[in-house]
VOPAGU-2260 file (C-alpha; in pm, 1 decimal, decimal comma):
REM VOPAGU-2260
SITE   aa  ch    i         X         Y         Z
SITE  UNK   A    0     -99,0    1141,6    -724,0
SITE  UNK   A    1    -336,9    1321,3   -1044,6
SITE  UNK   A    2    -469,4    1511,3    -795,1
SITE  UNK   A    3    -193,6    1648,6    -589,2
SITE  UNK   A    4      11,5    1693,6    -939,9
SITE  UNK   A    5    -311,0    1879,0   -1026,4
SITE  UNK   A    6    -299,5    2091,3    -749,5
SITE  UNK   A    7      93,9    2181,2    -770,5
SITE  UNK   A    8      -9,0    2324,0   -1108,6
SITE  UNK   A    9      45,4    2063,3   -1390,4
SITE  UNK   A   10    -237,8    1931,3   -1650,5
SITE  UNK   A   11    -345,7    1609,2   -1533,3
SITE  UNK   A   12    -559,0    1376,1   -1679,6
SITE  UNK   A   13    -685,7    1030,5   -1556,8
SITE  UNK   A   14    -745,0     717,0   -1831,3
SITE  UNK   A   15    -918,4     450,0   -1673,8
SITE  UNK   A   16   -1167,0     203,2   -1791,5
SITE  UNK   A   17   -1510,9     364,4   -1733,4
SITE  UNK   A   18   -1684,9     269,9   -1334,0
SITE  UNK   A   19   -1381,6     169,6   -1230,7
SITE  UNK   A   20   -1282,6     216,5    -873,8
SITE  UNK   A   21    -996,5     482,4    -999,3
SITE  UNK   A   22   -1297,5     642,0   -1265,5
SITE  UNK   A   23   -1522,4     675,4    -981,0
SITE  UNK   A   24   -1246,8     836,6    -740,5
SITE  UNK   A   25   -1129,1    1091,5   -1022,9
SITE  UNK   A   26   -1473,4    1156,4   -1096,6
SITE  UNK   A   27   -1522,6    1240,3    -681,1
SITE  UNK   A   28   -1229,9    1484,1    -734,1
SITE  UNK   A   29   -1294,7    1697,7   -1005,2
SITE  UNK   A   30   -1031,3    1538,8   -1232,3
SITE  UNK   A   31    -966,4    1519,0   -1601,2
SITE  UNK   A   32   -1079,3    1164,2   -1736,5
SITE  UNK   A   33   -1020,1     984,0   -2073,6
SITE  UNK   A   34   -1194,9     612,8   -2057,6
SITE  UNK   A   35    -946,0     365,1   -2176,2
SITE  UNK   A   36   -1053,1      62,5   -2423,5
SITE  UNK   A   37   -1119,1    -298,3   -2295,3
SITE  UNK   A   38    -755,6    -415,3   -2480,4
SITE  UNK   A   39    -801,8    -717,8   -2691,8
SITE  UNK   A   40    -513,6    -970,5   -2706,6
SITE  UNK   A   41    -358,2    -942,5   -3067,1
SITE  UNK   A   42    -475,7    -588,2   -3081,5
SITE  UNK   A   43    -298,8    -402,0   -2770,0
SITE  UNK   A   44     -96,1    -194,1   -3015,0
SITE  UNK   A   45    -358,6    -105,0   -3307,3
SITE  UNK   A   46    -557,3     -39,2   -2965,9
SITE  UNK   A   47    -348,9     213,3   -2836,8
SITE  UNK   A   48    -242,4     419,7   -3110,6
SITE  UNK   A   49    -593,5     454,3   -3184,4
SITE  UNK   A   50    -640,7     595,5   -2841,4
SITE  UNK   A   51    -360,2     780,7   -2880,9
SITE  UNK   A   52    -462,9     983,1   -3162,5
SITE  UNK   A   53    -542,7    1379,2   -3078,9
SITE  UNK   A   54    -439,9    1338,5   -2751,1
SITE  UNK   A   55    -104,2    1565,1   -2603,9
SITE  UNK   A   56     144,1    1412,0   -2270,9
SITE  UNK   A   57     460,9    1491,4   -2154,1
SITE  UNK   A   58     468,8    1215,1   -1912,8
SITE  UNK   A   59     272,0     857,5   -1913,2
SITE  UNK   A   60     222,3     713,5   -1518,0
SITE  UNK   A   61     111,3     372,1   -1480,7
SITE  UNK   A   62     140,3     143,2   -1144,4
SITE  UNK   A   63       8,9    -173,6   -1330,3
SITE  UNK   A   64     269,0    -404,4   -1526,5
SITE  UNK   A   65     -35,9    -480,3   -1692,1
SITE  UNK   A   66    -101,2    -166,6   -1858,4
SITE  UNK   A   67     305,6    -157,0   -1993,9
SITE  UNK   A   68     231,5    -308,4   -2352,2
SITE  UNK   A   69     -33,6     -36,2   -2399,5
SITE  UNK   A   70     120,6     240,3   -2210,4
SITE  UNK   A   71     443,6     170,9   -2397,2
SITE  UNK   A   72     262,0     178,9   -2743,6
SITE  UNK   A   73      49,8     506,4   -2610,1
SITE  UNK   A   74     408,0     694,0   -2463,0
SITE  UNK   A   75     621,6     633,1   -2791,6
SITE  UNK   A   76     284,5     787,3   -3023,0
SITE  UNK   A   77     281,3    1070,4   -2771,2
SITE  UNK   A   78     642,1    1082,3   -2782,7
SITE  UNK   A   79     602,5    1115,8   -2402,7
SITE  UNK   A   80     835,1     940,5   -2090,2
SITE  UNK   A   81     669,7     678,1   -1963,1
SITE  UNK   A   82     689,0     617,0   -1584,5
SITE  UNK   A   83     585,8     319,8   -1366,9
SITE  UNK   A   84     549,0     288,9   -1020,5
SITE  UNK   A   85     588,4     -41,3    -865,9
SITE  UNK   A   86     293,7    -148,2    -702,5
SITE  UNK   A   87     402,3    -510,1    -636,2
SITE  UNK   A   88     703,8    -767,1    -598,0
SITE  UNK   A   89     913,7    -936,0    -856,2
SITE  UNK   A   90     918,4   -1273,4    -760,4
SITE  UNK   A   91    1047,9   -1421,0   -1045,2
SITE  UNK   A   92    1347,2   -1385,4   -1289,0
SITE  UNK   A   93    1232,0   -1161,0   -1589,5
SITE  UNK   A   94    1523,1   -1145,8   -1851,1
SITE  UNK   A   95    1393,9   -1358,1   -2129,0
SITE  UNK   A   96    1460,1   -1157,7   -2483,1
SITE  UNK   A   97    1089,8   -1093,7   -2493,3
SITE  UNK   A   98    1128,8    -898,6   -2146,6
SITE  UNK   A   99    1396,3    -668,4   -2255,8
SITE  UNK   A  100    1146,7    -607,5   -2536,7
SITE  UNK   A  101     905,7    -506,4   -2290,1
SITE  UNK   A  102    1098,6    -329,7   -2034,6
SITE  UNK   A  103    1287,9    -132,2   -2267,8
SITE  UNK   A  104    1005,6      68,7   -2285,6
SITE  UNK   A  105    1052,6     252,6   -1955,4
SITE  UNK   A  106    1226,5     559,4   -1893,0
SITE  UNK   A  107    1189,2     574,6   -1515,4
SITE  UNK   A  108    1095,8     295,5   -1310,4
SITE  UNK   A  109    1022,1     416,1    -914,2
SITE  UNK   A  110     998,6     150,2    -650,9
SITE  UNK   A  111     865,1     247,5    -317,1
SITE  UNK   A  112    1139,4     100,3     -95,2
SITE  UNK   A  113    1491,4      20,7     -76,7
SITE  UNK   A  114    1443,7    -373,2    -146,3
SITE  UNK   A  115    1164,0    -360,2    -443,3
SITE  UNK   A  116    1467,9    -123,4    -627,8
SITE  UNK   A  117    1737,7    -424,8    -585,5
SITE  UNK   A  118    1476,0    -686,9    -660,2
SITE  UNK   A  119    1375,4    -457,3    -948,7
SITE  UNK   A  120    1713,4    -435,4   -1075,2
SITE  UNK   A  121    1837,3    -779,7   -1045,9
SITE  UNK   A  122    1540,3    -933,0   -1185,4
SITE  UNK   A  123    1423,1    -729,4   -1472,9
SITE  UNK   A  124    1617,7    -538,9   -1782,0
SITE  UNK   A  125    1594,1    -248,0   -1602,8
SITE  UNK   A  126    1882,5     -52,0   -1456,3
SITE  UNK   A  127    2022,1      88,8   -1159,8
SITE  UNK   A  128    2001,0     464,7   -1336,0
SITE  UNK   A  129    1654,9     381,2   -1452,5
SITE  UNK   A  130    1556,5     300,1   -1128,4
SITE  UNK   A  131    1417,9     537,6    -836,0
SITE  UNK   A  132    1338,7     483,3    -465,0
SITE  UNK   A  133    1013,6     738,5    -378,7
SITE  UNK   A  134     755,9     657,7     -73,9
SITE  UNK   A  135     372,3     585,9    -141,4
SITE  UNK   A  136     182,9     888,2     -61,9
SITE  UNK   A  137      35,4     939,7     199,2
SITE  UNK   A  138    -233,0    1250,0     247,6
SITE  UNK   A  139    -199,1    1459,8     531,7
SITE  UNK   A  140    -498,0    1401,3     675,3
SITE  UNK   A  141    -348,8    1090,2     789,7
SITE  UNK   A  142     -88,2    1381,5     987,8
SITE  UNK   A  143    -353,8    1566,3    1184,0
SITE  UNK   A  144    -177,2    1599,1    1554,5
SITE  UNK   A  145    -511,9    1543,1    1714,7
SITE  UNK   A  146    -654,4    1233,8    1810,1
SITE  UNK   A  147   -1016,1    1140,9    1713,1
SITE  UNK   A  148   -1237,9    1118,5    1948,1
SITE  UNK   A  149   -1413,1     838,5    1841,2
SITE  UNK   A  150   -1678,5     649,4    1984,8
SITE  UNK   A  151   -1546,0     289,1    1790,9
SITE  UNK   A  152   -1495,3     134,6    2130,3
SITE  UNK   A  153   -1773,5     220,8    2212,4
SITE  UNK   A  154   -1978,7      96,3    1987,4
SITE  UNK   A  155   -1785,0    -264,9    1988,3
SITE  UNK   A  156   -1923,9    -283,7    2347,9
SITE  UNK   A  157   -1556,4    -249,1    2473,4
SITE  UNK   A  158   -1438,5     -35,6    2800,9
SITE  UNK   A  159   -1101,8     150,6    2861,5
SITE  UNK   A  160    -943,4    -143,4    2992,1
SITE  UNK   A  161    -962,0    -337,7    2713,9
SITE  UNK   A  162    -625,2    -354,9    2498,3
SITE  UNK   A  163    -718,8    -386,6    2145,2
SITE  UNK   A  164    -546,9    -484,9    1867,4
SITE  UNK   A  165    -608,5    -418,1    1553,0
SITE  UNK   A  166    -570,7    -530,2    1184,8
SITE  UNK   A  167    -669,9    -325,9     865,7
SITE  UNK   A  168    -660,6    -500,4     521,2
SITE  UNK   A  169    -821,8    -730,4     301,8
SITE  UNK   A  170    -957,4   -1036,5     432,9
SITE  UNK   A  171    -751,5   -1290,9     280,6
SITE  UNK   A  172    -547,1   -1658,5     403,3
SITE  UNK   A  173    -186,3   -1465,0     258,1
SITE  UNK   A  174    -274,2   -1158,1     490,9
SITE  UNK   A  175    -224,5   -1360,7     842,3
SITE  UNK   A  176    -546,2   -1257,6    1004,2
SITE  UNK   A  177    -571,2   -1666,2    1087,7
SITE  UNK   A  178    -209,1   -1612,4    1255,4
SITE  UNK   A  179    -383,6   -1344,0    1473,0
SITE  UNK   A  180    -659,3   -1516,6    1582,0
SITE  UNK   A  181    -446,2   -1804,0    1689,4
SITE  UNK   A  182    -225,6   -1608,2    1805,3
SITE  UNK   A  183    -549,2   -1444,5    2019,9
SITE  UNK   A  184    -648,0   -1759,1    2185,0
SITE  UNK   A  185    -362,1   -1759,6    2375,8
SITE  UNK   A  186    -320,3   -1401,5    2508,2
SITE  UNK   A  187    -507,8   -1270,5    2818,5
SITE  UNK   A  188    -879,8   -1264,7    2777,2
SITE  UNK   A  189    -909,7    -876,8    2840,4
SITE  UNK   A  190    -703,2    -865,1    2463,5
SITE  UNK   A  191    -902,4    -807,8    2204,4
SITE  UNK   A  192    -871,1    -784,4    1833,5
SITE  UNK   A  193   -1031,4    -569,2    1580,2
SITE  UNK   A  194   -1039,5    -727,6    1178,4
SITE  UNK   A  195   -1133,3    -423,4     957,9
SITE  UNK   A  196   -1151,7    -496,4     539,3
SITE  UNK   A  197   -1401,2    -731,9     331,5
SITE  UNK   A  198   -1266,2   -1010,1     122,7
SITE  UNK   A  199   -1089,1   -1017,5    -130,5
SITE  UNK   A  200   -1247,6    -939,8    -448,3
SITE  UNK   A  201   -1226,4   -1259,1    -724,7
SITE  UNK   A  202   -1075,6   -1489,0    -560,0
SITE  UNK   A  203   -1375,2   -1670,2    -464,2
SITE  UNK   A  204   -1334,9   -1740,0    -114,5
SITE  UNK   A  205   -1564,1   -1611,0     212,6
SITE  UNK   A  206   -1231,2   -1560,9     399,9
SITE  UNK   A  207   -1478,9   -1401,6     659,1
SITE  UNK   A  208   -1677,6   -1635,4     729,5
SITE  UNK   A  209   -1400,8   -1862,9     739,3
SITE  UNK   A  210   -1198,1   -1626,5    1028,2
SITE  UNK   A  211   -1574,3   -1598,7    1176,8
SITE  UNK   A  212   -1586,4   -1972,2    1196,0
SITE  UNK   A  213   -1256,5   -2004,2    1321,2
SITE  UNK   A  214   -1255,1   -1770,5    1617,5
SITE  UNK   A  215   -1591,4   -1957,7    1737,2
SITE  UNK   A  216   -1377,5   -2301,3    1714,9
SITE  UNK   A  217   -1104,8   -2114,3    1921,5
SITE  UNK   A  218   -1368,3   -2001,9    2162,8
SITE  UNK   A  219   -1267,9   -1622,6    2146,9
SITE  UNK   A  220   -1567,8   -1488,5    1896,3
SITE  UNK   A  221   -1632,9   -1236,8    2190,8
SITE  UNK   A  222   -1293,4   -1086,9    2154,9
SITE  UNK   A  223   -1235,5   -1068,1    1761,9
SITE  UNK   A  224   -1465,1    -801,8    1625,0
SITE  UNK   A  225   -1479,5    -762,4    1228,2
SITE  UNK   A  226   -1544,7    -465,3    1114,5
SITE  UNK   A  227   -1645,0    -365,3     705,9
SITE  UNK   A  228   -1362,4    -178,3     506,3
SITE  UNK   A  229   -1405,8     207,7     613,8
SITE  UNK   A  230   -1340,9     488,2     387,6
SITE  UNK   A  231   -1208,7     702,3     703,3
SITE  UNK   A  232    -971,2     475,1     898,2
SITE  UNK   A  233    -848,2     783,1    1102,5
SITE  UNK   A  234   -1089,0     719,8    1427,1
SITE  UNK   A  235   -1040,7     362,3    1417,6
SITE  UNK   A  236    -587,0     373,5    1434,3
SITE  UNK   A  237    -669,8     615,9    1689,5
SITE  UNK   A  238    -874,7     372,2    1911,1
SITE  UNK   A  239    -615,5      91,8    1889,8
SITE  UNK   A  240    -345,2      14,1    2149,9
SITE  UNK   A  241    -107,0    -132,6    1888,4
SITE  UNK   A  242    -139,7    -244,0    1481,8
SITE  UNK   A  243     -19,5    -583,8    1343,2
SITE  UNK   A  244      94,6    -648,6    1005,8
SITE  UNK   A  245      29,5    -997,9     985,4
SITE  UNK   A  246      59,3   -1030,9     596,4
SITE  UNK   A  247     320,7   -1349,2     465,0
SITE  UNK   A  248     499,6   -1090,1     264,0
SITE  UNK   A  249     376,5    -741,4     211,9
SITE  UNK   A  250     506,1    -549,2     -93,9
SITE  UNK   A  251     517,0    -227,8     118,8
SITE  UNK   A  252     160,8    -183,8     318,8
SITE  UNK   A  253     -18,7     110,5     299,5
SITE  UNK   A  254    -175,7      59,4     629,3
SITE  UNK   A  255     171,9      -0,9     801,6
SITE  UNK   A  256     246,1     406,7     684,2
SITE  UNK   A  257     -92,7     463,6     792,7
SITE  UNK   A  258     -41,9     301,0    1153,9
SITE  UNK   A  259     298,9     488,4    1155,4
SITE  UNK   A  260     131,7     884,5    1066,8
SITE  UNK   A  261    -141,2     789,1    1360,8
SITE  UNK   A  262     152,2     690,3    1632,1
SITE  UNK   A  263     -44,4     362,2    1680,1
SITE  UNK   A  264     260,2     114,3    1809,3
SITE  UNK   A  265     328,8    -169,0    1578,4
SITE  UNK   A  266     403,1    -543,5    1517,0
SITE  UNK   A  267     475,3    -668,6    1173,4
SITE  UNK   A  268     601,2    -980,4     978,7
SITE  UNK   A  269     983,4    -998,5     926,7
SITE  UNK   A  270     894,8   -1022,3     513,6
SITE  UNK   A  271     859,3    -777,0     206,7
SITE  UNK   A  272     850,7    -470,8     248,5
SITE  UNK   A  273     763,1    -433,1     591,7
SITE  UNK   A  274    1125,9    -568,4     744,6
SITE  UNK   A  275    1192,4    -233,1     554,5
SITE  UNK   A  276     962,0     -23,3     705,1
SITE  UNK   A  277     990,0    -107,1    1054,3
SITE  UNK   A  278    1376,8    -150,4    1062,6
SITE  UNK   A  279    1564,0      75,4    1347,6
SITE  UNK   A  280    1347,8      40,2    1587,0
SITE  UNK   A  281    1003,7     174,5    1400,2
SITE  UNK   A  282     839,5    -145,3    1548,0
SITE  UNK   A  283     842,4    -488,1    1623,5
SITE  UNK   A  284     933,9    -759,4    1414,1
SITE  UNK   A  285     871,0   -1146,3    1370,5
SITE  UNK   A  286     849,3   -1440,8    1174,8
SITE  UNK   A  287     543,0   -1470,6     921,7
SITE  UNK   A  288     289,7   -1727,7    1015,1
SITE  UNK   A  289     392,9   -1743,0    1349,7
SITE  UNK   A  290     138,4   -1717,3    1642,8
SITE  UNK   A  291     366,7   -1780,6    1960,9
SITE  UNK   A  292     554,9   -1519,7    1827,7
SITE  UNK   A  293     277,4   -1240,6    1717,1
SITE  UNK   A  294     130,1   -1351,9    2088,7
SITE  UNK   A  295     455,7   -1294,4    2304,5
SITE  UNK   A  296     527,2    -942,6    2050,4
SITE  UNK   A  297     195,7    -829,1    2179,3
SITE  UNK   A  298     304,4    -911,6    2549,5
SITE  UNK   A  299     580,6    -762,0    2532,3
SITE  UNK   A  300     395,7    -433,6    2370,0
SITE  UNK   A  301     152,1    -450,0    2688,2
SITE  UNK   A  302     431,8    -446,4    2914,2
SITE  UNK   A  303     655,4    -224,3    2743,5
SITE  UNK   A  304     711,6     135,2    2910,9
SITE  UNK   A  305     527,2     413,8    2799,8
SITE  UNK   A  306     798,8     675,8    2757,5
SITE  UNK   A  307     968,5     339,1    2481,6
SITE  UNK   A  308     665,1     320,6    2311,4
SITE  UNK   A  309     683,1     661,0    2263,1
SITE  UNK   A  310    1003,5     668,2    2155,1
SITE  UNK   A  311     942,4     378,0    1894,9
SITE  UNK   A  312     576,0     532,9    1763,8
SITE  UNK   A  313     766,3     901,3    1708,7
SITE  UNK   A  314    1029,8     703,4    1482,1
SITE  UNK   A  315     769,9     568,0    1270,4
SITE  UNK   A  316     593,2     922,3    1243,2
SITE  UNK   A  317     928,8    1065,9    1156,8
SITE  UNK   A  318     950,0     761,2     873,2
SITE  UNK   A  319     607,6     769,2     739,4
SITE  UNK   A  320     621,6    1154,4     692,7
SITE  UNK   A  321     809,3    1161,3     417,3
SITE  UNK   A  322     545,0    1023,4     242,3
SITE  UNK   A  323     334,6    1364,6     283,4
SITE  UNK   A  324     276,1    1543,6     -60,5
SITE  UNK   A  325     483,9    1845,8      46,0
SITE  UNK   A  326     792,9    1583,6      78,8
SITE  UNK   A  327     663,2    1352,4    -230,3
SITE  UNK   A  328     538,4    1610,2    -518,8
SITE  UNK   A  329     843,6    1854,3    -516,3
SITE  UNK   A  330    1034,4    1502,0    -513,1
SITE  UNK   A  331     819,9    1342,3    -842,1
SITE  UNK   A  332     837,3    1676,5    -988,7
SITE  UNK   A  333    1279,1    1679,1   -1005,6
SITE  UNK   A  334    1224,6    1309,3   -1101,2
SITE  UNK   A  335     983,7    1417,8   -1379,1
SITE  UNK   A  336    1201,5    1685,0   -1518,8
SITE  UNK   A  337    1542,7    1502,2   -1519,1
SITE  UNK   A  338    1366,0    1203,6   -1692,8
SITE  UNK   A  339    1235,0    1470,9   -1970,8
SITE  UNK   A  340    1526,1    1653,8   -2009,9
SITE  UNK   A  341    1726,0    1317,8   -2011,0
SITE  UNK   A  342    1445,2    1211,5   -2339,6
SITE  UNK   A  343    1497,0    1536,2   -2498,7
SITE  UNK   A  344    1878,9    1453,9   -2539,6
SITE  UNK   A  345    1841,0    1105,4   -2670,0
């Protein structure tokens, strides 16, 4: 987002805690950084006005609901809107006086999907007019009309006639890949299935080896291949014969948009954001933890005709391209400048 908003002309600059993965990425790009303390409980607001100090913003952007007690502190010194983008779900009721303290804060909340706005609305302080429906973005790289040629099959050991499957994502038990490798076990033995992500970082658990361990107990460790997160997925959607979303309940799912842009057929769990996503007729959908029913959606994807999978694949690439900064920036900047112009008068 910095750097497109960079590139459509505005000043842009990046605070994140120094060698963080977002430091590193801004410092890849070329953009604007301004390291951000380590905030001390007790001290968030002597914290942030102190980092405040000599700096100028009209807007401040933050995804985390971490960062809102210091971003609120750092947007009212600035005198500057302060924006955040939803990254995740509201499970849970947050209305205690102490929220509305909190919340307050916020002059423009922006969810990515239809259901995080209503969950959004009816669980927080914030309020319908506060609150904005915008898609992640999505670069257009992910667009490119021509498919890789990629020699990923290849290099699995895996001819044309295999079908493979494939899952991107961390490697966690709340992302289903255990549902897909049960689910595996029971489809024909020229299906394979690709797992492509690490673990997940902190949570102490070797969910790989644990998968690993699994598929050689379900006697199918030739057909699951895992693969190390990639930093270009591009030639790895296009080598798939269909994508499944096997998370318990994705928030929205990058990888689902990312599936969608490379008109890779997909499969996802009837939960979060994903029912969303893949709603009139974008892709299949089925119960979370489920492996007769991931096995028979794949089945049915096999033996599904080409001219309907086309059909279904072109909905999704109509879907995810909204998401393209030529759709999304011109979109953020009306949001911006309704949300200023709406500060100015109050």
């Amino acid at each position: 987002m910095a750097r497109w908003l960079q590139d459509a002309g505005h000043r842009v600059e990046v605070a994140a805690p120094i060698d963080s993965k977002c430091w590193e990425q801004a410092l890849r790009w070329g953009l604007v950084l301004s390291p951000t303390p380590a905030v001390l409980a007790g001290r968030t607001a002597r914290q942030a006005k102190t980092w405040a100090k000599d700096k100028q913003a009209n807007v401040v952007w933050i995804r985390d609901g971490r960062d809102l007690d210091f971003a609120g502190v750092v947007s009212r010194a600035l005198g500057a809107a302060l924006v955040m983008q939803q990254a995740m779900q509201i499970p849970r009721r947050k209305k205690a006086p102490w929220h509305y303290v909190r919340y307050r804060r916020v002059d423009a909340w922006v969810s990515g999907l239809n259901y995080l706005k209503t969950q959004c609305v009816s669980r927080t302080p914030i309020t319908d007019e506060c609150c904005h429906v915008l898609p992640l973005p999505l670069d257009d790289h992910w667009f490119d009309p021509r498919k890789m040629e990629t020699t990923f099959r290849k290099d699995l050991g895996l001819s044309e006639e295999i079908w493979l499957m494939g899952t991107v994502g961390r490697l966690d038990p709340k992302k289903g890949q255990r549902t897909a490798l049960q689910a595996l076990a029971t489809l024909p033995t020229h299906v394979h299935w690709v797992f492509v992500g690490t673990n997940t970082i902190d949570n102490d658990q070797d969910e790989c080896q644990t998968l690993m361990q699994l598929a050689k107990d379900l006697e199918i460790e030739h057909r699951a291949h895992f693969v190390a997160a990639q930093e270009d997925l591009v030639p790895i959607y296009d080598a798939l014969d269909g994508f499944a979303m096997t998370s318990h309940s994705e928030t929205i799912g990058t990888v689902t948009l990312e599936a969608m842009a490379r008109k890779v057929p997909i499969i996802g769990t009837n939960a979060g954001g994903t029912s969303e996503l893949l709603a009139m007729g974008r892709g299949q959908l089925i119960l979370p933890q489920n492996a007769h029913a991931l096995a028979d959606a794949v089945k049915r994807m096999m033996t599904e005709s080409r001219s309907s999978l086309d059909a279904q694949v072109q909905k999704g690439r109509e879907y995810a391209s909204a998401c393209r900064p030529s759709r999304l920036i011109p979109a953020w900047e009306e949001l911006l400048t309704t949300v200023l112009q709406s500060k100015r008068k109050t």
